[in-house]
C-alpha positions as CSV (number, residue, x, y, z in Angstrom):
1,X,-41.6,4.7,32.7
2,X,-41.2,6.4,29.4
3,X,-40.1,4.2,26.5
4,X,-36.5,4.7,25.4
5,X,-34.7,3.4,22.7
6,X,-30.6,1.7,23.9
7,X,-28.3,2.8,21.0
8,X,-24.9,0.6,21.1
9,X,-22.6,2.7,18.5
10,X,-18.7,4.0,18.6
11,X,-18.4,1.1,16.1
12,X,-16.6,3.2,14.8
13,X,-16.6,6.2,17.1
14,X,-17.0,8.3,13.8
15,X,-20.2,6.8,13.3
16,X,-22.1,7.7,16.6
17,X,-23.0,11.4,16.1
18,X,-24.3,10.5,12.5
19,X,-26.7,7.7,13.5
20,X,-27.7,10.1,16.1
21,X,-28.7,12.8,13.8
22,X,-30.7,9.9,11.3
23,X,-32.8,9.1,14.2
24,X,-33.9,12.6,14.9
25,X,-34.4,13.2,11.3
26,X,-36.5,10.0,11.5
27,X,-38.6,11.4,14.3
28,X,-39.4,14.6,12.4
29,X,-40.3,12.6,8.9
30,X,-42.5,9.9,10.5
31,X,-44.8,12.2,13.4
32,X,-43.3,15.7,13.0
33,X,-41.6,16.2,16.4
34,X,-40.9,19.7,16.8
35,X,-40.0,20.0,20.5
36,X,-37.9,19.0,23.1
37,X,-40.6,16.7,24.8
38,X,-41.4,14.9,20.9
39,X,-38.3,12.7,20.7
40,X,-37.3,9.6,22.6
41,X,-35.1,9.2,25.6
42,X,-32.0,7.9,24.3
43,X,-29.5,5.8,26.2
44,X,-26.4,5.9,24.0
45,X,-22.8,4.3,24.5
46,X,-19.8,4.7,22.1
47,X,-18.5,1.0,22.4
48,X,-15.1,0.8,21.7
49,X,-14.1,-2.7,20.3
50,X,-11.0,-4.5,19.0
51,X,-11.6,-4.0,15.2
52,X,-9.4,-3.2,12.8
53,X,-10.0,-3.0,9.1
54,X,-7.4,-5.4,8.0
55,X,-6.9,-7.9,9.8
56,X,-9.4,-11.1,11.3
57,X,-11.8,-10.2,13.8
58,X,-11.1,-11.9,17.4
59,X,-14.2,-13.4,17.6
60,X,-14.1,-13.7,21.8
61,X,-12.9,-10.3,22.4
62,X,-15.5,-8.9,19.8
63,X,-18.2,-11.0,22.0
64,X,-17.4,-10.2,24.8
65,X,-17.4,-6.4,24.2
66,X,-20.9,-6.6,22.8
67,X,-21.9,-8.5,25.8
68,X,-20.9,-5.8,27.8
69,X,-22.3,-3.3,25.6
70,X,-25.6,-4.8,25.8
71,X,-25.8,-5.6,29.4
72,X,-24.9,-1.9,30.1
73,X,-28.6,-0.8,28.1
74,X,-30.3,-3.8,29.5
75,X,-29.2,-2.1,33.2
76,X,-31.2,1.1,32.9
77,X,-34.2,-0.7,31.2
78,X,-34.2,0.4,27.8
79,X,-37.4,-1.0,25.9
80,X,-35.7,-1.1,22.4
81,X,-31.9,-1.7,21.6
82,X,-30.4,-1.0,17.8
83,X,-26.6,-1.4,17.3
84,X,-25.4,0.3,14.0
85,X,-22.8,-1.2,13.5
86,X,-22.5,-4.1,10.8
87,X,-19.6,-6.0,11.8
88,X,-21.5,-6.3,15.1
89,X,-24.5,-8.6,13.7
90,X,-21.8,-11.4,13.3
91,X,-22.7,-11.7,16.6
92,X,-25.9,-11.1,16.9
93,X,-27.4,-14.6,18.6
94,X,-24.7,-13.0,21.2
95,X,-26.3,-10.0,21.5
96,X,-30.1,-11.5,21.5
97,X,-28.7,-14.0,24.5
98,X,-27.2,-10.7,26.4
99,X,-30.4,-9.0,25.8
100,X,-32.6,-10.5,28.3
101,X,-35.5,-10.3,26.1
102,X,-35.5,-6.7,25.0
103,X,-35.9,-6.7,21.0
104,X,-32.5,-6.1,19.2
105,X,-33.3,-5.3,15.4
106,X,-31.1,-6.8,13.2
107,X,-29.6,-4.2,10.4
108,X,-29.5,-6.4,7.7
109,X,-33.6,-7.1,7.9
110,X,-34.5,-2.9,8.5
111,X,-32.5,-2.3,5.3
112,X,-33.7,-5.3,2.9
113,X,-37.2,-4.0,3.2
114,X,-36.4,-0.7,1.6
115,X,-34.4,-2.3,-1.4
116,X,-36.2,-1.5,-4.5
117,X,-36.6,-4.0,-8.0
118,X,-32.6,-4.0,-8.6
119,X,-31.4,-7.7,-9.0
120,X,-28.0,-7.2,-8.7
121,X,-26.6,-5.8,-5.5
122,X,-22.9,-4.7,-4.7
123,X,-22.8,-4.7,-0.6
124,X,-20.1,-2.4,0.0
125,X,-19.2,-4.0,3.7
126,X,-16.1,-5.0,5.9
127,X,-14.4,-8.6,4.8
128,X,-15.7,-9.4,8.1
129,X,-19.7,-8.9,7.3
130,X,-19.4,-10.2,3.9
131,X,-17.7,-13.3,4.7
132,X,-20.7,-13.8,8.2
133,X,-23.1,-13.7,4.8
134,X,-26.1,-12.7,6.7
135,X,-27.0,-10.1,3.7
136,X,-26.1,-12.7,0.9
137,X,-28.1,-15.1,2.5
138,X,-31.3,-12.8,2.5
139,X,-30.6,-11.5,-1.1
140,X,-30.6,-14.3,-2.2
141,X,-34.0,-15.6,-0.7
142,X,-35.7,-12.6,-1.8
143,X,-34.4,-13.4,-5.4
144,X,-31.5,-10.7,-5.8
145,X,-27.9,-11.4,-6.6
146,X,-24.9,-10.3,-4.5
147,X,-21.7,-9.3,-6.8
148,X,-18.5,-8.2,-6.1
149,X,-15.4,-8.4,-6.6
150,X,-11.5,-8.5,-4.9
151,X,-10.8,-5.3,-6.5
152,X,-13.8,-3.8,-5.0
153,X,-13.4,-5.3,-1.8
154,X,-10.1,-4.0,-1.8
155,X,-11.2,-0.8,-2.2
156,X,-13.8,-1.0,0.8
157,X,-11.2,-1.9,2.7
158,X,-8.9,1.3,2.0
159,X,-11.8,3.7,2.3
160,X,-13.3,2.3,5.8
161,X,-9.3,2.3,7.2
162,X,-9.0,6.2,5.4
163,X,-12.3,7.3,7.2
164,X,-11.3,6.3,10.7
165,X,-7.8,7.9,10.4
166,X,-8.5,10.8,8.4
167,X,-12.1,11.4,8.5
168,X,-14.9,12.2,6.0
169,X,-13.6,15.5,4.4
170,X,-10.2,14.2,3.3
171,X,-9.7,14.6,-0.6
172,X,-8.2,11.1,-1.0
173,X,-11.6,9.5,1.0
174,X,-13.6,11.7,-1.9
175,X,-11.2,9.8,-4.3
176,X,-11.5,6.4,-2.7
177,X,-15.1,6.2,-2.6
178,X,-16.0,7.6,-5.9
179,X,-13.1,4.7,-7.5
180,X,-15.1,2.5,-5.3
181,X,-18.5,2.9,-7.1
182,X,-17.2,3.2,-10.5
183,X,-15.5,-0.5,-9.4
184,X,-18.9,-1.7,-8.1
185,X,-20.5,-0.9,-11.8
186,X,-17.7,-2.8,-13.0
187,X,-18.8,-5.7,-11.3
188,X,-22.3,-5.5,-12.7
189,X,-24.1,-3.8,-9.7
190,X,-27.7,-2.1,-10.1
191,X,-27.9,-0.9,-6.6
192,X,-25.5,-0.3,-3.6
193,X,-26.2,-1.2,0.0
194,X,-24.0,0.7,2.4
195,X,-23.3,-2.1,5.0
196,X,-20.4,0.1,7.0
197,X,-21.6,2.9,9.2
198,X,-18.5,4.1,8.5
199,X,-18.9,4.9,4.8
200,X,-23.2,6.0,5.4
201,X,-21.9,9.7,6.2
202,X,-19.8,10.1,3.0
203,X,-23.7,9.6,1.3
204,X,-24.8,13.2,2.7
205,X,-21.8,15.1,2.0
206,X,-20.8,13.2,-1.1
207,X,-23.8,12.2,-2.7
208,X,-24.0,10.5,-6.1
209,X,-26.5,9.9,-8.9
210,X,-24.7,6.9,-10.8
211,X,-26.6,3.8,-8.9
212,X,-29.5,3.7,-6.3
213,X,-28.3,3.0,-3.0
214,X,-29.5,1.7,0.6
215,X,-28.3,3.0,3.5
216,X,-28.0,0.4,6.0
217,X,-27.9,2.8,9.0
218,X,-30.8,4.9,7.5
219,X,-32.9,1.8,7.4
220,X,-31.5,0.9,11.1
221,X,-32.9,4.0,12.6
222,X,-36.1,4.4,10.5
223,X,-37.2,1.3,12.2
224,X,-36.2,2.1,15.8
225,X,-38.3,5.5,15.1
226,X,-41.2,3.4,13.7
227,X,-41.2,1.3,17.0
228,X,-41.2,4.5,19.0
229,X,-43.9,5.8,16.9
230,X,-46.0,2.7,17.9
231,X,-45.5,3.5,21.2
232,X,-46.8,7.1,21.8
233,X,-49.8,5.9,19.6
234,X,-51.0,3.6,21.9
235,X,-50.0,5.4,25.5
């Protein structure tokens, strides 16, 4: 059977296509696949799920969605599953338990091992990751600081709901996100993570040169590809 890699995404549906595209970039930076044949069989579902940017997550519905989501890749034997979605590793023991032992990586570990020597990190997330603290957690035990802020949570907020209804070309997203960083320097950041899959896209189109930044999503697939990798060395 040849090894493929169960992509749970649609979270939010804006998001798939881009994640997509990082992991056939990934494939072409870390063994140069060229054709067809070079890149992994993908099983990929757009999951829709009851999440809304501002307002509390219900935790049962959410579960159970994943569940299903999860259950779906287990079906057609998937060897690897990645879920780009932050909100998502809330509940990720869920996930693990709906797995039936097929490796789930967690987003938050892919994309602490690319951060660089910046102590103070603004994660630019839902209220719904940030309050779950799974990133401030492992900041804080690899020595970092997590800062923020309500205004720039605020403004998180706005830009994740603006993305979903308007997309990532609208001139008040452009706006949003660029009152966003200057609000995350404001609170003392060094570094960004991106911890929305929503807002990674805006960092092709709309790049900027005022803080480094780690792209949770990026990290996310760069792993899935380096598992993959592993695999067509040793066949």
């Amino acid at each position: 059977m040849p090894y493929s890699i169960g992509v749970l995404a649609g979270m939010g549906p804006r998001s798939t296509a881009p994640f997509i595209d990082m992991l056939v970039d990934e494939c072409q930076k870390q063994y140069g696949a060229r054709f067809d044949i070079d890149y992994p069989k993908m099983h990929i579902i757009s999951l829709p799920t009851p999440f809304f940017p501002d307002r509390a997550v219900e935790d049962a519905a959410m579960s159970a969605a994943l569940r299903d989501g999860i259950s779906d890749l287990v079906k057609v034997g998937v060897n690897l599953i990645v879920v780009p979605c932050n909100v998502a590793h809330c509940y990720f023991a869920e996930m693990q338990e709906a797995s039936a032992g097929i490796p789930v990586l967690h987003i938050a570990d892919c994309a602490l091992e690319r951060l660089a020597a910046a102590e103070n990190i603004a994660v630019i997330a839902t209220e719904a990751t940030l309050d779950a603290g799974f990133y401030q957690q492992r900041l804080h035990l690899t020595g970092k600081r997590c800062v923020s802020s309500e205004p720039l949570r605020a403004s998180t907020t706005r830009l994740i709901a603006l993305i979903k209804q308007n997309g990532f070309t609208d001139p008040e997203v452009i706006t949003q996100w660029r009152a966003l960083i200057s609000l995350a320097q404001e609170a003392g950041a060094q570094a960004l993570l991106i911890a929305c899959t929503d807002i990674s896209p805006l960092l092709k189109s709309h790049p900027q040169q005022l803080l480094p930044i780690v792209d949770t999503a990026a990290s996310l697939a760069e792993a899935a590809i380096r598992g993959f990798a592993s695999s067509r060395s040793i066949r």
